[in-house]
N, C-alpha and C positions, 0 to 999 in steps of 0.2 A: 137273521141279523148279521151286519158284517161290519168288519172291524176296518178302519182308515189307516195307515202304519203313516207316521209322521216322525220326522228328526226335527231336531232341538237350530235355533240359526245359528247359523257359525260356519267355519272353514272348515272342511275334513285336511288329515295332514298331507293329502295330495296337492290340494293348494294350496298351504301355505308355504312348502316346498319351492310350489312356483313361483308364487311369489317374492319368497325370498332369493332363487335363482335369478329374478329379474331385477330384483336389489343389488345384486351382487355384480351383474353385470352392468348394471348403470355405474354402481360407484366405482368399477374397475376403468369405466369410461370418465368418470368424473375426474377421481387421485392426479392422475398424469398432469390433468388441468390445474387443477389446483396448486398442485407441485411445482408447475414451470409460473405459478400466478406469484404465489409466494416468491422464489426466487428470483422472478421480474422485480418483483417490490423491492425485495431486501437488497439488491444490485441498484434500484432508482433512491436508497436512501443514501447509499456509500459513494455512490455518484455527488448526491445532495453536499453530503461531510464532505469530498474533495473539494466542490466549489467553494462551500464555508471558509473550510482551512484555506484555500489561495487567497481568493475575497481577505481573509483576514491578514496573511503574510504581507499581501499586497501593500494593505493598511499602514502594516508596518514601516514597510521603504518610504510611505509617502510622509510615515510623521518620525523617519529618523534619514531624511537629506539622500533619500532615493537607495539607500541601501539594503543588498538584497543578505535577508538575516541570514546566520549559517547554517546549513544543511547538519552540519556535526550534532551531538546529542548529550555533548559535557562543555560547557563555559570556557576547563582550562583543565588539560589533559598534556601528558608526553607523550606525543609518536614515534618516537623515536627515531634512528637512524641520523640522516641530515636535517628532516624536518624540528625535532627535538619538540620544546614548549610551545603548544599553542594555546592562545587564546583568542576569544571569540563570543560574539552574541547568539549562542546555540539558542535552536528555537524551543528545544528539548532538554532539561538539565537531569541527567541523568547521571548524578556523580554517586559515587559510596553510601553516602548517607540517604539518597533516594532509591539504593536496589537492597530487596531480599532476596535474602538466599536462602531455600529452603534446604531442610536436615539431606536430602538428598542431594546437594548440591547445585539446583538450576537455580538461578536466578532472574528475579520478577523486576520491573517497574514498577514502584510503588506512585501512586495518585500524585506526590510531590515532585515528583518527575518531571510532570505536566505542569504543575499552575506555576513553577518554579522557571520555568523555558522561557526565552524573550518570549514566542509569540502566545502565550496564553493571555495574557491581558487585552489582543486583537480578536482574541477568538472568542470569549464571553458572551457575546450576544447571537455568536452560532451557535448554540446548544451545550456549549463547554462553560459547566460553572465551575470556580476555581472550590469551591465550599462545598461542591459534591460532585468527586469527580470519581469517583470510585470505579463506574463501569466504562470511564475512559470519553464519554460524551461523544463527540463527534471525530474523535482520535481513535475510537475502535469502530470497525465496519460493522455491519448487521452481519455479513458474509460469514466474519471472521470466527470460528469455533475453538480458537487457543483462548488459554487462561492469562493471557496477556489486555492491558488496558489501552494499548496503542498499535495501531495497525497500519497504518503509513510511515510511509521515507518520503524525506525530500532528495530529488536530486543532487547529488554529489558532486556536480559539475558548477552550481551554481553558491552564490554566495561570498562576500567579502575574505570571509576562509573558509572555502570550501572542503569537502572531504581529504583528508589526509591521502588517500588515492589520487585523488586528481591534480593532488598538487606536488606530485612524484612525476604524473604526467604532463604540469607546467613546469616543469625543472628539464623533465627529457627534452622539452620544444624549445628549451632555454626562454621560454619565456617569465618562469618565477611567479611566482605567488603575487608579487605586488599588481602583478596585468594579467590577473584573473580575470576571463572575459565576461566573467556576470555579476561582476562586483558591485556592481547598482544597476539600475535597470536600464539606465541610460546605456549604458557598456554593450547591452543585449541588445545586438542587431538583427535578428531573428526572433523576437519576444513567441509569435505565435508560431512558431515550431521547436520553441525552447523548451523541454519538459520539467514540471516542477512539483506535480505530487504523486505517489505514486503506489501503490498497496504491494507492500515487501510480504516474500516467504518470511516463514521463520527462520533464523538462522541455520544454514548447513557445516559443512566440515566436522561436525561432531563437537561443537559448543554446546556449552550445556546453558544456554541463554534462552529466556522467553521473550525478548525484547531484541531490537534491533540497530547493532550499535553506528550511530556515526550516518553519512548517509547510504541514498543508495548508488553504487558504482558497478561499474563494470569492468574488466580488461578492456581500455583503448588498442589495444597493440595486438591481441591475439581473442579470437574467437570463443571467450571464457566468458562466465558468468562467474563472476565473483559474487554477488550480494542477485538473491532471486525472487522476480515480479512474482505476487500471489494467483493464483491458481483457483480461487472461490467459483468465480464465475467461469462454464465452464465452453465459452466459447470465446473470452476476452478479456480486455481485462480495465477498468475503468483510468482515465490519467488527465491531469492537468498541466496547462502550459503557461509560462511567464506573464501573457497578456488576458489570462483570468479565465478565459475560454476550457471546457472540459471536454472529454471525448471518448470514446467507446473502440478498443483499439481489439479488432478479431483478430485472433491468432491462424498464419496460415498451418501456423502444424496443430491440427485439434490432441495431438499425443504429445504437448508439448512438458505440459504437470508430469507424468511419469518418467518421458525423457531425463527431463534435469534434475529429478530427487533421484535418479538409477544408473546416472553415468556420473561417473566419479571428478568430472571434468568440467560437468556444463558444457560440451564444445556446444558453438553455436546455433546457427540456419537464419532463415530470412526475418524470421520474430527477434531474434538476436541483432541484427543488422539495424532493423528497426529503431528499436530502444536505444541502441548506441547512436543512432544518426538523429535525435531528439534529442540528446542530452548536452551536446554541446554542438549546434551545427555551421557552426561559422568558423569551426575548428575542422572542420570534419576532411576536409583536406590536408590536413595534416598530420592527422591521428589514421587516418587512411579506413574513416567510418561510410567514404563516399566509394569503399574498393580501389582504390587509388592509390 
């Protein structure tokens, strides 16, 4: 009589071994994908929120006699110097009573920030409710990983009163603040190379700010970056122009994120040139953003 020797069905741990080696190498092939899927997406929403917020500012010029709201981020503020009191239709009202400050010192953007700014009443029906705005709506990027509810600047150059910057740089061209070149839209002779939304760093120089005061500007005169484009995406950076149009601007220095948070200076290069010759380019020969 002889005996059959038989095993039980199943895997011995030699193959499941294998198996799970070939798991592991698939989803090592997969991550990557998924990785760069995700941050396609989340880069095709903040693109999305650019168009919104333009679309909506736009709104605004056309139901307040074509003027383009201000860039700045408080109603009525001192800047001091020669500029002194200004006042203004900020699109953003970020006075006192709308920032905290935590026991450490930083301070926040509080949700009244927002629905308080001229353009939040044009922005409503882009995904910005004034009644719940807590995560900042389409005012914070998907990108964006700061504890801040706002993640765009508007251009600095534009605006009935534009940033307190730029109009230190319409004083040096003696031109003065009253012939601001993009004081309505009509003014804007270059609308579709005018830039007008733009995803700002966090503040640098060692402020202790989670929000972004005022707009966004640059040194016209010298190769600085004073206020710095965000860094999320990490081949570009997404921007808006006067004429409503958006665009996907690649950086030629892909080391550009590390450069400008590690040089104490921001000095410039050709991404720098860039942004300055979009910001105001019907000026740009005289601010010498055409190298000139």
């Amino acid at each position: 009589m002889s005996t059959k020797l038989s095993r039980a069905n199943g895997f011995t741990i030699v193959e499941l071994l294998v198996v799970v080696g070939i798991l592991g190498v698939i989803l090592g092939l997969l991550l990557p994908a998924l990785s760069s899927a995700r941050e396609a997406s989340r880069n095709m929403a903040s693109q999305s929120n650019i168009r919104q917020i333009t679309n909506g500012l736009i709104a605004f010029s056309v139901g307040h006699k074509d003027e383009v709201i201000s860039s700045n981020t408080r109603r009525s503020f001192n800047a001091g110097g020669d500029v002194g009191q200004v006042t203004c239709k900020a699109w953003v009202e970020a006075s006192p009573g709308n920032i905290y400050t935590s026991d450490e010192g930083t301070q926040f953007e509080l949700p009244s920030a927002l629905s308080e700014g001229y353009a939040a009443p044009y922005l409503d029906n882009g995904g910005y409710q004034r009644s719940d705005a807590t995560d900042g709506g389409i005012y914070k990027s998907p990108l964006d990983n700061s504890g801040r509810i706002r993640s765009y600047s508007l251009n600095g150059a534009v605006g009935r009163v534009p940033d307190v910057g730029f109009m230190e740089v319409l004083e040096d061209l003696d031109l003065g603040e009253r012939y601001a070149p993009a004081r309505s839209m009509a003014h804007v002779k270059i609308p579709g190379r005018t830039m007008y939304v733009i995803p700002e760093a966090m503040s640098y120089c060692g402020n202790p700010v989670q929000y972004n005061i005022h707009g966004f500007i640059v040194n016209f005169f010298d190769p600085i970056w004073i206020d710095a484009p965000a860094f999320w995406a990490k081949d570009g950076i997404n921007l808006s122009f006067l004429d409503g149009h958006t665009e996907f601007h690649f950086w030629a220095n892909r080391h550009i994120d590390g450069f400008v948070q590690t040089t104490p200076t921001y000095f410039g290069g050709e991404d720098f040139d860039y942004i300055k010759s979009i910001m105001m380019p019907e000026l740009e020969h005289l601010i010498g953003a055409d190298g000139g």
